[in-house]
Backbone as a chain_set.jsonl record, in Angstrom:
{"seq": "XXXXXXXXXXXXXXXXXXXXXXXXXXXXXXXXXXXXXXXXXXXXXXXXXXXXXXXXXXXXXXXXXXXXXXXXXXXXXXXXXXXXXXXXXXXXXXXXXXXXXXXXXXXXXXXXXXXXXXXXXXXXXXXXXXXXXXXXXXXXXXXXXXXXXXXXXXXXXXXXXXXXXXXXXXXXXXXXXXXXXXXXXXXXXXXXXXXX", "coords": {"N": [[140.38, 146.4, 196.936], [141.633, 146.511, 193.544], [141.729, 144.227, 190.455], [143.655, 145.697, 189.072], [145.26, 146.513, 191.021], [148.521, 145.541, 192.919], [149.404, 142.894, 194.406], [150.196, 142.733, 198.192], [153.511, 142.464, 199.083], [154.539, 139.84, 201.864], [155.439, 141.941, 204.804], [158.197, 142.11, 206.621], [156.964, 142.24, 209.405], [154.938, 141.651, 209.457], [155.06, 138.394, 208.572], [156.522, 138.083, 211.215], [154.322, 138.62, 213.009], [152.426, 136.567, 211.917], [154.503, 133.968, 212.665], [154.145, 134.261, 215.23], [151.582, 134.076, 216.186], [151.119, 131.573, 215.347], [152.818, 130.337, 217.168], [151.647, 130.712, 219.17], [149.175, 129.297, 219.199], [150.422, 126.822, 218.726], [151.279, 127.017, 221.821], [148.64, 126.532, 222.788], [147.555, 124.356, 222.273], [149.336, 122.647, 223.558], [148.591, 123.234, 226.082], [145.957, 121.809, 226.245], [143.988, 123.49, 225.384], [142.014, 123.057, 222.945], [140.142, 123.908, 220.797], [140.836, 126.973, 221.02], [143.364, 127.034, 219.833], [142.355, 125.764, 217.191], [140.588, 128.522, 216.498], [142.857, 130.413, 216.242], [144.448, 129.056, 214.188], [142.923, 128.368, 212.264], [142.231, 131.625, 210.544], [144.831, 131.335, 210.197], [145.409, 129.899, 208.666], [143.796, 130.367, 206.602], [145.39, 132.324, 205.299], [147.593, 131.101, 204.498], [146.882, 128.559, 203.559], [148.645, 126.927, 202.035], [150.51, 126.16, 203.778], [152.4, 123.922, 205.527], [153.171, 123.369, 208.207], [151.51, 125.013, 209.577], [148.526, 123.789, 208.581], [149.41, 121.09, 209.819], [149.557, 121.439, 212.282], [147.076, 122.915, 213.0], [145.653, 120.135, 212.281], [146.11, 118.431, 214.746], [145.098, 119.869, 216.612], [142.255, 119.595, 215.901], [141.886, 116.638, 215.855], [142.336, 116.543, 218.744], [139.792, 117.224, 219.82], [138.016, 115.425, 218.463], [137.163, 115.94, 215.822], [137.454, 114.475, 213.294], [137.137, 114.033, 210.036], [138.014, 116.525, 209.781], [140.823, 117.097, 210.421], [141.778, 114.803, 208.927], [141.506, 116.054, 206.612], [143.595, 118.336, 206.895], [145.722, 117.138, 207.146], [146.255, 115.228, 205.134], [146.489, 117.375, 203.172], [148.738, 118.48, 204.555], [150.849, 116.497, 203.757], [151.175, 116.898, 201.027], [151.674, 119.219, 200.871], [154.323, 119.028, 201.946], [156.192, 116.317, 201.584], [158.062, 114.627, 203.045], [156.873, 114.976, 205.311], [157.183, 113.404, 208.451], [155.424, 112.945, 211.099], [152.574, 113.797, 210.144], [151.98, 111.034, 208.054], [151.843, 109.404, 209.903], [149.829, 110.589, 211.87], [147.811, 111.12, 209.713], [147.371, 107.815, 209.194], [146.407, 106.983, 211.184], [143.982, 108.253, 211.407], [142.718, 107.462, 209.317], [142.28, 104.689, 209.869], [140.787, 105.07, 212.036], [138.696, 105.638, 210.63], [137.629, 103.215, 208.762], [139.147, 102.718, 206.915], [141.246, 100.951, 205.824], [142.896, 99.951, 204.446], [144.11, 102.144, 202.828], [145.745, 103.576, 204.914], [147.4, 102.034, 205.35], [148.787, 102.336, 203.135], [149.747, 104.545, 203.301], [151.335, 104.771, 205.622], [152.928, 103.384, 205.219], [154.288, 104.432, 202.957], [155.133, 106.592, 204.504], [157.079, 104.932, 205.833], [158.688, 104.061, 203.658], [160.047, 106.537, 203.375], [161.429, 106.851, 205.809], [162.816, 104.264, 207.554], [162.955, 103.722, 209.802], [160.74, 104.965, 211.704], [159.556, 104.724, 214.647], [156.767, 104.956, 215.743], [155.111, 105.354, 213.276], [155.205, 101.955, 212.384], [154.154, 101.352, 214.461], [151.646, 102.405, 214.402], [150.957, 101.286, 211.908], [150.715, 98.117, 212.846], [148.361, 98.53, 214.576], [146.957, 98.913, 212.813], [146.728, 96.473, 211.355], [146.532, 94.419, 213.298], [143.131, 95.141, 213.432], [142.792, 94.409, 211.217], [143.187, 91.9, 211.662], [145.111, 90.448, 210.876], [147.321, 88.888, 212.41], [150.032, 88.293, 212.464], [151.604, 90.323, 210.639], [150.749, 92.353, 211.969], [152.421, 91.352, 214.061], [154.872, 91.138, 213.181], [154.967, 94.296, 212.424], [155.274, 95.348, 215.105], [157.566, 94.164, 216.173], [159.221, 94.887, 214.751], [159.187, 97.411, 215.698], [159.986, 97.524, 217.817], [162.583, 96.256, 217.976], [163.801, 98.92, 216.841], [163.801, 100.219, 219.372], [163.918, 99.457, 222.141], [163.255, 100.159, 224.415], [160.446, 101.219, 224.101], [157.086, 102.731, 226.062], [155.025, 102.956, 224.455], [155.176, 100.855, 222.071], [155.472, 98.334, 223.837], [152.998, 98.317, 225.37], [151.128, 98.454, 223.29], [151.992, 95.641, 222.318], [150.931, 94.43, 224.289], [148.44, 94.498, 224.317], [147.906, 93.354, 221.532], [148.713, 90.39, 222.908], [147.031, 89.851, 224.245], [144.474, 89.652, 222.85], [145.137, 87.692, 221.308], [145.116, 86.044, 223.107], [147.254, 84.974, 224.79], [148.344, 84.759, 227.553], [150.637, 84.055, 229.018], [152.092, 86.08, 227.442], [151.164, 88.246, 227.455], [151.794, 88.877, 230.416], [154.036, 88.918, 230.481], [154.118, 91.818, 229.275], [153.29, 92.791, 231.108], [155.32, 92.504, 233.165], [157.191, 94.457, 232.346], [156.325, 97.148, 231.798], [155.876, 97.209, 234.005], [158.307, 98.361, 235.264], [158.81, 100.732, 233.574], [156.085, 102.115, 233.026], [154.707, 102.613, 235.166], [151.58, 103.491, 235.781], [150.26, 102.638, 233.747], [150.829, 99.84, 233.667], [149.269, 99.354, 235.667], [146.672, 99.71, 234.396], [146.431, 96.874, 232.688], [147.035, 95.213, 234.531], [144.608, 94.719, 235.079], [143.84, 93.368, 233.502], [144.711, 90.813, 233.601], [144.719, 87.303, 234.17]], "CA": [[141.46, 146.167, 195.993], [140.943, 145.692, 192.318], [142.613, 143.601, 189.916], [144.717, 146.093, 188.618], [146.517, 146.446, 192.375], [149.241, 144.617, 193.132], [149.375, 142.367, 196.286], [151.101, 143.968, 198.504], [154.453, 141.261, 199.884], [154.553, 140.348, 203.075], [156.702, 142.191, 205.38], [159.044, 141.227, 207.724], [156.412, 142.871, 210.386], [153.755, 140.516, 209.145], [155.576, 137.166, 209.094], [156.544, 137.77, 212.532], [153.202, 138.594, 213.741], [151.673, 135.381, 211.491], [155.041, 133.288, 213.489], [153.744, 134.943, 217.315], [150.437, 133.959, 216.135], [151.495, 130.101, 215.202], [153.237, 129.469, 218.675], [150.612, 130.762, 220.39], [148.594, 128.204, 218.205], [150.799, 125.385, 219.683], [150.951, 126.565, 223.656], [147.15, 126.277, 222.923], [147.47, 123.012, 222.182], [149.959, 122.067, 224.673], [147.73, 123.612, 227.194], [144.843, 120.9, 226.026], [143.043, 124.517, 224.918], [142.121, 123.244, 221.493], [139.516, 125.206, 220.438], [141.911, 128.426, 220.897], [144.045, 126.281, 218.696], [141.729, 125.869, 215.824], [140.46, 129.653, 216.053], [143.783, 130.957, 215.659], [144.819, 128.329, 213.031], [141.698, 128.904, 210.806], [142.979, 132.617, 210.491], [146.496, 131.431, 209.752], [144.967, 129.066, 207.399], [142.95, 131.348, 205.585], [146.267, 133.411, 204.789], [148.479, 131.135, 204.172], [146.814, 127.219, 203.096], [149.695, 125.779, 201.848], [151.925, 126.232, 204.93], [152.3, 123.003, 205.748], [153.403, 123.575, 209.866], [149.939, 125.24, 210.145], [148.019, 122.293, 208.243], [149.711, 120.061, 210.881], [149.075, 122.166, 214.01], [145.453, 122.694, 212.872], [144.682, 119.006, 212.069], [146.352, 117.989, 215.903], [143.734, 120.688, 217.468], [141.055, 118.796, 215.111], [142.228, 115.577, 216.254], [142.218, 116.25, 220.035], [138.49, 117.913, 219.564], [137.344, 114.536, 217.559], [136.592, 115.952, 214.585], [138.247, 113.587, 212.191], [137.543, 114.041, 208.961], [138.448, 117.721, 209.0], [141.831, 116.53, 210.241], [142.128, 113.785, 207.466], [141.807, 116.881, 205.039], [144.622, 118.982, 206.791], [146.85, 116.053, 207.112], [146.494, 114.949, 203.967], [147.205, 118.588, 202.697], [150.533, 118.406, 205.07], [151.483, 115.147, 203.053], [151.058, 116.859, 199.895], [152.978, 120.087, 200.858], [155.477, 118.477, 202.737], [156.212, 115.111, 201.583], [158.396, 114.528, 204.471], [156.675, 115.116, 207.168], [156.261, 112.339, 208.347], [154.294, 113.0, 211.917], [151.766, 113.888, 209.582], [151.461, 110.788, 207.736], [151.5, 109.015, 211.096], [148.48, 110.69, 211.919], [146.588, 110.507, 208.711], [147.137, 106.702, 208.864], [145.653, 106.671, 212.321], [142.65, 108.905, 210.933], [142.105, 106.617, 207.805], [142.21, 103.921, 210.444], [139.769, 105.312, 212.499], [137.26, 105.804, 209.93], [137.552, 102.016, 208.558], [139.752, 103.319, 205.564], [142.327, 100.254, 206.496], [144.059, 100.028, 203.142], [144.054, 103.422, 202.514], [145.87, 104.088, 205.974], [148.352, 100.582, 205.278], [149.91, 102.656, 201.78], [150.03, 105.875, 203.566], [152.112, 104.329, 206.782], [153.736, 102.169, 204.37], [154.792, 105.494, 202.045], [156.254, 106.697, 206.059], [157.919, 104.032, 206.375], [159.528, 104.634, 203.066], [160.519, 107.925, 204.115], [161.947, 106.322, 207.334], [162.526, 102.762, 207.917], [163.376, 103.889, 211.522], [160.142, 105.745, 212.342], [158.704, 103.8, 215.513], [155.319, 105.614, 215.59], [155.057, 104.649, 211.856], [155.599, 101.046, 212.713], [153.141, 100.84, 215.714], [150.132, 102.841, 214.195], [150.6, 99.843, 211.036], [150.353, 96.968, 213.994], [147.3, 98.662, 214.812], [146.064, 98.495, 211.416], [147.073, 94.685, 210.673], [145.838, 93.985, 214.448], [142.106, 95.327, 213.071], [142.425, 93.622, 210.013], [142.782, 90.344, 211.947], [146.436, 90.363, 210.404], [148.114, 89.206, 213.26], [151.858, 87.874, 211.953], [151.506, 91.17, 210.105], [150.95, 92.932, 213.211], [153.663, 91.314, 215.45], [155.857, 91.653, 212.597], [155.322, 95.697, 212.974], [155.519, 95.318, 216.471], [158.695, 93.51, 216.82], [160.315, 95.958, 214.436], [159.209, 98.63, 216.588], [160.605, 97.265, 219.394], [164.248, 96.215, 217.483], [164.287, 100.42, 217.177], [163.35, 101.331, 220.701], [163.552, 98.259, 222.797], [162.284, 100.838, 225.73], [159.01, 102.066, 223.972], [156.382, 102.001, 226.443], [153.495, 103.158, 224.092], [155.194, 99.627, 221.716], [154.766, 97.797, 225.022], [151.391, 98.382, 225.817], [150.241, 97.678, 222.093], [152.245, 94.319, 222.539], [149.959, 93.593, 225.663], [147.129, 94.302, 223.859], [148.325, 91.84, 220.777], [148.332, 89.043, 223.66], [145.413, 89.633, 225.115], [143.736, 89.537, 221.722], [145.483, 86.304, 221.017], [144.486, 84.822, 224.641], [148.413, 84.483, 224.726], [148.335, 85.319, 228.808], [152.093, 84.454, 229.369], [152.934, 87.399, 226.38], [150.379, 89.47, 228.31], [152.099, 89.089, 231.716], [155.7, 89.282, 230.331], [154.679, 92.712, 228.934], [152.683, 93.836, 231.972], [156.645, 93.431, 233.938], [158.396, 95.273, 231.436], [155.694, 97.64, 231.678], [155.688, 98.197, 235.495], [159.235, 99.27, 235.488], [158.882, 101.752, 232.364], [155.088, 103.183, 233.22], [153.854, 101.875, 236.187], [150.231, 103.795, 235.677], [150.008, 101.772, 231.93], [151.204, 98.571, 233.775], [148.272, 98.978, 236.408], [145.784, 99.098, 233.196], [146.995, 96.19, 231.999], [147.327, 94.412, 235.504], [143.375, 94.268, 235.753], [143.571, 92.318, 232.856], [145.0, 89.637, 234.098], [143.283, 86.418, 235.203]], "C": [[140.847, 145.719, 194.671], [141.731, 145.04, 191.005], [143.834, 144.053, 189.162], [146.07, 147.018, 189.861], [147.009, 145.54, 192.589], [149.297, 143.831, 194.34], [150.382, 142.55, 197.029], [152.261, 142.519, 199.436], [153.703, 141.57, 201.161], [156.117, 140.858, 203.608], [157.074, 141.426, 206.597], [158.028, 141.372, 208.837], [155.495, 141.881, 210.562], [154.321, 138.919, 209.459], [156.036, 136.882, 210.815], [155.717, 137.498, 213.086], [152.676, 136.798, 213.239], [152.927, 134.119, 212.768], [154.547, 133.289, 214.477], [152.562, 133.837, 217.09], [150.309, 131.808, 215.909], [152.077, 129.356, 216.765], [152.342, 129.963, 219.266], [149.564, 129.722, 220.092], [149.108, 127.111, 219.116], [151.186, 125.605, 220.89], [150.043, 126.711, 223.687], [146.884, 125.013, 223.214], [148.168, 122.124, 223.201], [149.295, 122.081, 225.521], [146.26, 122.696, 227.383], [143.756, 122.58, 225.344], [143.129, 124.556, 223.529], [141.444, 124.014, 220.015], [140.022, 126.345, 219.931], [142.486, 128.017, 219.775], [143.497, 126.633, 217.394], [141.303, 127.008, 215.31], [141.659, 130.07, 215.141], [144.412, 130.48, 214.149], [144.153, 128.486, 211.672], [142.501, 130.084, 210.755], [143.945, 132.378, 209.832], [145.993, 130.63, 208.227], [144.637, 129.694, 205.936], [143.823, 132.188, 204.876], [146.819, 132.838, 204.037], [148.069, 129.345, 204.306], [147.505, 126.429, 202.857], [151.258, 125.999, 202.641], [151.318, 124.618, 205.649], [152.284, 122.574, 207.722], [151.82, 123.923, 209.857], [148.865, 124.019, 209.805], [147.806, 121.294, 209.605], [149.418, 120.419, 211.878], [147.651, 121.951, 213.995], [144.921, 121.268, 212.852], [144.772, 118.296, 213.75], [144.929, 118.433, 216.938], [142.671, 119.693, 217.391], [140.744, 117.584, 216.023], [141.982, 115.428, 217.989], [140.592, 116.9, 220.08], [137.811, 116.968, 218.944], [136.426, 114.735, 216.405], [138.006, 115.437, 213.475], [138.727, 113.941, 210.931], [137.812, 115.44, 208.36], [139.794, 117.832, 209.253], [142.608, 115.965, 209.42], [142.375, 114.988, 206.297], [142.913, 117.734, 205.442], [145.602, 118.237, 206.795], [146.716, 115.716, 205.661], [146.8, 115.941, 202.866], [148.769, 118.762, 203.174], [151.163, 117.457, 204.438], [152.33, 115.6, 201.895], [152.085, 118.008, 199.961], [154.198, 120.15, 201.14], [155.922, 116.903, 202.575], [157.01, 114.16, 202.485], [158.172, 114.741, 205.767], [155.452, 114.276, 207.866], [155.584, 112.152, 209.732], [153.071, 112.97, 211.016], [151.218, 112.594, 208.689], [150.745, 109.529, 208.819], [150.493, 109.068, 211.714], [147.436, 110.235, 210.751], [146.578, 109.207, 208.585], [146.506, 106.108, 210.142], [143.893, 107.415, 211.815], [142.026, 107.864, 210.147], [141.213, 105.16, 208.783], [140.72, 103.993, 211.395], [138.488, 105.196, 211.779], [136.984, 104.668, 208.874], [138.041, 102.242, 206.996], [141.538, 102.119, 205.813], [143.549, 100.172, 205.379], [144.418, 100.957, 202.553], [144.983, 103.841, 203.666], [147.222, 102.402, 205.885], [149.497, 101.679, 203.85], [150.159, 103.685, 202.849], [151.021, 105.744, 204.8], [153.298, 103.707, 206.094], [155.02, 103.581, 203.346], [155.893, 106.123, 203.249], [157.28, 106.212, 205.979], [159.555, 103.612, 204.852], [160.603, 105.395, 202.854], [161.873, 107.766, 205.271], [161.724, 105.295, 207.71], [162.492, 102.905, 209.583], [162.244, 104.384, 212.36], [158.677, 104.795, 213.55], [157.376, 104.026, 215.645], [154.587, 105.04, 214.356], [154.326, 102.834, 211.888], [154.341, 100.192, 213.968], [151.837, 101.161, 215.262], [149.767, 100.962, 213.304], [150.519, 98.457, 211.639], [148.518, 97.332, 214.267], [146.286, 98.589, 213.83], [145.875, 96.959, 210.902], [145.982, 93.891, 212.042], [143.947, 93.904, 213.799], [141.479, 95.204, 211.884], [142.049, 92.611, 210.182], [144.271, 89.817, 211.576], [147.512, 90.465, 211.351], [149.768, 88.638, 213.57], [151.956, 89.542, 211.854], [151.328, 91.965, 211.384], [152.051, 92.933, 214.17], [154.887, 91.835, 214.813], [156.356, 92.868, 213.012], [155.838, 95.798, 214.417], [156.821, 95.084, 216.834], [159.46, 94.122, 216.12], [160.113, 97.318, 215.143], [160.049, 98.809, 217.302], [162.444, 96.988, 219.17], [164.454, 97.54, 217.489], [164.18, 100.895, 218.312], [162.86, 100.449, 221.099], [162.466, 99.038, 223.998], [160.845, 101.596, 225.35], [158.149, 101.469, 224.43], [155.034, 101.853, 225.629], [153.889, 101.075, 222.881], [154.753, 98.887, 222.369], [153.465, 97.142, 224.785], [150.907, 97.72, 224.753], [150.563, 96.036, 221.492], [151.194, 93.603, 223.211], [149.007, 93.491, 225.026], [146.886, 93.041, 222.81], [148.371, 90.633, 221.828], [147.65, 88.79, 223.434], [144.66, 89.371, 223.627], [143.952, 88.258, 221.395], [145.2, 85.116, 222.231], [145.458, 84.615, 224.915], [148.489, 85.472, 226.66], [149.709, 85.51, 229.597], [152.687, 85.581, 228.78], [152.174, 88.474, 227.427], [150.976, 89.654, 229.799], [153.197, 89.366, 231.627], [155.892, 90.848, 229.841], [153.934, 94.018, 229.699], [154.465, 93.878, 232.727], [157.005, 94.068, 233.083], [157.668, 96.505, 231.575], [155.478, 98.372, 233.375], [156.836, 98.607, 235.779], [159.017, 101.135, 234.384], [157.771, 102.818, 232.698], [154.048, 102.255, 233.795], [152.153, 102.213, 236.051], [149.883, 102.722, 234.806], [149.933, 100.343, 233.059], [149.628, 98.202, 234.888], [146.955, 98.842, 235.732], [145.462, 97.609, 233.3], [146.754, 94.751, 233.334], [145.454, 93.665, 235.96], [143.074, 93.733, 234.679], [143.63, 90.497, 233.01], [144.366, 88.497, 234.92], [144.367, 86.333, 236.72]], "O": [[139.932, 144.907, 194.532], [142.575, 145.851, 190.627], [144.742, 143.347, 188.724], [147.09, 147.688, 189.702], [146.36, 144.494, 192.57], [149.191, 144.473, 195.385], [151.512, 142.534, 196.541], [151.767, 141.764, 200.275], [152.948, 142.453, 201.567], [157.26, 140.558, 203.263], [156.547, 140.541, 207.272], [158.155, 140.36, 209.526], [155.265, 141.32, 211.633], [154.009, 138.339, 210.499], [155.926, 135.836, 211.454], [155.714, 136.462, 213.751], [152.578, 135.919, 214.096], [152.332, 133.48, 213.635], [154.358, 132.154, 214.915], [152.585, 132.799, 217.752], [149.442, 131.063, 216.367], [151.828, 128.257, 217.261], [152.229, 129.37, 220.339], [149.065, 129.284, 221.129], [148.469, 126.586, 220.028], [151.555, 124.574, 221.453], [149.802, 127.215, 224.785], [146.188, 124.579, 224.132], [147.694, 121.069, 223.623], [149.127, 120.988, 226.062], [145.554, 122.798, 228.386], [142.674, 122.301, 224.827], [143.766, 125.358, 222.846], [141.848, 124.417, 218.925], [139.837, 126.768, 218.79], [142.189, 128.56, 218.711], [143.933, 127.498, 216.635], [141.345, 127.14, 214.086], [141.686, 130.123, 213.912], [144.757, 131.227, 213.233], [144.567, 128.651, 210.525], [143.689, 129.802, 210.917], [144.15, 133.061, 208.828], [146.266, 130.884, 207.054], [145.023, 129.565, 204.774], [143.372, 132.821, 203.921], [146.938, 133.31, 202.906], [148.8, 128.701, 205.058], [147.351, 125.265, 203.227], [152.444, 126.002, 202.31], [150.21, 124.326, 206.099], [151.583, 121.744, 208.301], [150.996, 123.053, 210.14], [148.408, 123.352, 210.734], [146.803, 120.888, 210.193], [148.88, 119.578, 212.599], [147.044, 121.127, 214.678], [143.811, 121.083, 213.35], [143.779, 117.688, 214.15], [144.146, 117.782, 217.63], [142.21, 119.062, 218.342], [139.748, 117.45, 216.734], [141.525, 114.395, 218.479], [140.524, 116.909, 221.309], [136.698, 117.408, 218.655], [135.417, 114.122, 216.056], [139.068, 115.945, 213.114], [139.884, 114.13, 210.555], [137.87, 115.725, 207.164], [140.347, 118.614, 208.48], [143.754, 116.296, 209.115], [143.168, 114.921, 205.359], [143.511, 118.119, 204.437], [146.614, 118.775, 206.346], [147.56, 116.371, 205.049], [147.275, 115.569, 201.793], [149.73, 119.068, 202.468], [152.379, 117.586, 204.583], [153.465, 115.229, 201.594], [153.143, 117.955, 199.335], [155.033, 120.984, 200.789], [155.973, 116.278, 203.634], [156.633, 113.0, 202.649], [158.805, 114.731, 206.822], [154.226, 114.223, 207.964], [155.011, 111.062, 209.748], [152.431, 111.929, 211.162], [150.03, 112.733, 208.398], [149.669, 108.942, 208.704], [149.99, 108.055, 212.199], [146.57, 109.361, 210.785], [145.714, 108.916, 207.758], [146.13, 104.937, 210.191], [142.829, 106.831, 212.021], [140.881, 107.467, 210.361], [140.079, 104.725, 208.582], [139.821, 103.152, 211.408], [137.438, 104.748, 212.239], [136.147, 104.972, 208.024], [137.333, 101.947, 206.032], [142.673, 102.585, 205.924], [144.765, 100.307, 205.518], [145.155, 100.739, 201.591], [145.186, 105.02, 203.374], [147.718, 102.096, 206.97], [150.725, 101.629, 203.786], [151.238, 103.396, 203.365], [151.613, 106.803, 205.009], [154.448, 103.624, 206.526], [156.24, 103.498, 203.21], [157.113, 106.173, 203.092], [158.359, 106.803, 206.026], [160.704, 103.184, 204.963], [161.702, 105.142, 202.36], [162.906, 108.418, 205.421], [160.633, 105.04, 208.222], [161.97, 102.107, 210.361], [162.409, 104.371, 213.58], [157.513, 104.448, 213.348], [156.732, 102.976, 215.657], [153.58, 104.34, 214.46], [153.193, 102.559, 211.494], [153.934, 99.048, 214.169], [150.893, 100.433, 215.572], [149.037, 100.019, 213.61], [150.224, 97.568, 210.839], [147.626, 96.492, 214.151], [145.098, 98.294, 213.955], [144.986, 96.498, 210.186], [145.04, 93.117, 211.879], [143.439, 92.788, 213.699], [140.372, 95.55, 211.473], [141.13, 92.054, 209.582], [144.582, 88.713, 212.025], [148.347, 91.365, 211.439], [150.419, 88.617, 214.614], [152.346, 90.134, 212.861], [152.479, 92.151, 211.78], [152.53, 93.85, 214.837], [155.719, 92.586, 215.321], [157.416, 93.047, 213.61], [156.879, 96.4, 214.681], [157.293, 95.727, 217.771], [160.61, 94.14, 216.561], [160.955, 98.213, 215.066], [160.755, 99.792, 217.53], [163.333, 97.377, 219.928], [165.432, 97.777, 218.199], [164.455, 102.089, 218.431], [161.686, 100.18, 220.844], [161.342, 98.684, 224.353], [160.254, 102.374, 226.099], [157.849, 100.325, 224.091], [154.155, 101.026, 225.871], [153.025, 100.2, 222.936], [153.666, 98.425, 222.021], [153.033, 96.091, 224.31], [150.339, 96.636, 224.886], [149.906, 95.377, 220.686], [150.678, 92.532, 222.892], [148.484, 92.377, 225.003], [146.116, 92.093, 222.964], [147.871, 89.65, 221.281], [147.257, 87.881, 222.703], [144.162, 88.253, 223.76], [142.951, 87.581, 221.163], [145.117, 83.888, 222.232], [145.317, 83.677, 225.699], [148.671, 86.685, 226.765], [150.032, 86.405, 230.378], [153.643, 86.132, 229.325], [152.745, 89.373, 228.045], [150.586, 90.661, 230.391], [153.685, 90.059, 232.52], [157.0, 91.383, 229.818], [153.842, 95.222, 229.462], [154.976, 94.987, 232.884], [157.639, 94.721, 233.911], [158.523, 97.382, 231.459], [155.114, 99.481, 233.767], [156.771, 99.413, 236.707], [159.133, 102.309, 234.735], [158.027, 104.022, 232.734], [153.127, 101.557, 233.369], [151.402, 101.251, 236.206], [149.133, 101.856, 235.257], [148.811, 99.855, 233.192], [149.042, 97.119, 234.898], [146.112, 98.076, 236.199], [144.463, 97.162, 233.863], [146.394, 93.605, 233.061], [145.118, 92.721, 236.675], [141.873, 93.466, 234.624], [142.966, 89.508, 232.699], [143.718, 88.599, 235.962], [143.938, 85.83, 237.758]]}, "num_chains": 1, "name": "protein.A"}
């Protein structure tokens, strides 16, 4: 092709195929086959960069494959194309987190939470950030608004227990191993070999 050809739309024939080609993308990923994932996604990528769904699919693959910071760059591309979508900043504030980017990963949860005062995921990653600051008001705080949205969240729970145990607080740690063996008895048996 040379600059005086036009690019040719896509057709309806094409968007389908690129759609087929996207869910097969995420029962890759469902399937734990993330690899497959990221092949196909590169590809989609390469067509079509500022599709924000692919971004996000691709950085999940990334993410379960522990490559981070090529995650951090499709998530933080899904931010930018999608300023609502906020799984995405959910992750990138767990990424930032990961890679000792704590205040960098506090605005970007915080910008979420903007978005969605309601978003419990939101809410629990930024516990985990305040927790590994040492910021632990600031932590329970998140925590205990987690838990005012979704008294039954066991993944809140668990990151309660862990806030005990961090605090040596052994009665908080045993009050949220019961709550924890009705909800997700596996989690609660974790949790149970903590206990003195």
């Amino acid at each position: 092709m040379n600059d005086k050809e036009p690019i040719a739309p896509l057709t309806d024939d094409h968007a389908t195929a690129r759609e087929g080609q996207y869910r097969k993308a995420l029962e890759h990923i469902e399937a734990g086959k993330y690899h497959q994932a990221t092949e196909l996604l590169n590809v989609l990528a390469g067509q079509a960069s500022r599709d924000a769904r692919i971004r996000y699919a691709r950085a999940v693959a990334l993410l379960s494959t522990g490559l981070y910071r090529q995650a951090g760059t499709d998530l933080a591309f899904t931010v930018v194309l999608d300023r609502e979508f906020l799984p995405a900043y959910r992750h990138l504030g767990y990424v930032l987190l990961s890679m000792g980017k704590e205040e960098a990963a506090i605005k970007v949860l915080q910008k979420a939470l903007e978005l969605d005062p309601n978003f419990v995921d939101a809410w629990g990653v930024l516990a985990d950030v305040y927790m590994d600051l040492g910021e632990n008001e600031k932590a329970f705080e998140a925590l205990d608004k987690a838990l005012e949205l979704e008294p039954r969240n066991a993944e809140v729970h668990c990151k309660l227990a862990m806030y005990y145990l961090s605090r040596g607080d052994m009665t908080g740690l045993r009050s949220e191993y019961e709550l924890l063996r009705e909800m997700e008895p596996d989690v609660a048996a974790q949790i149970a070999e903590l206990l003195p």
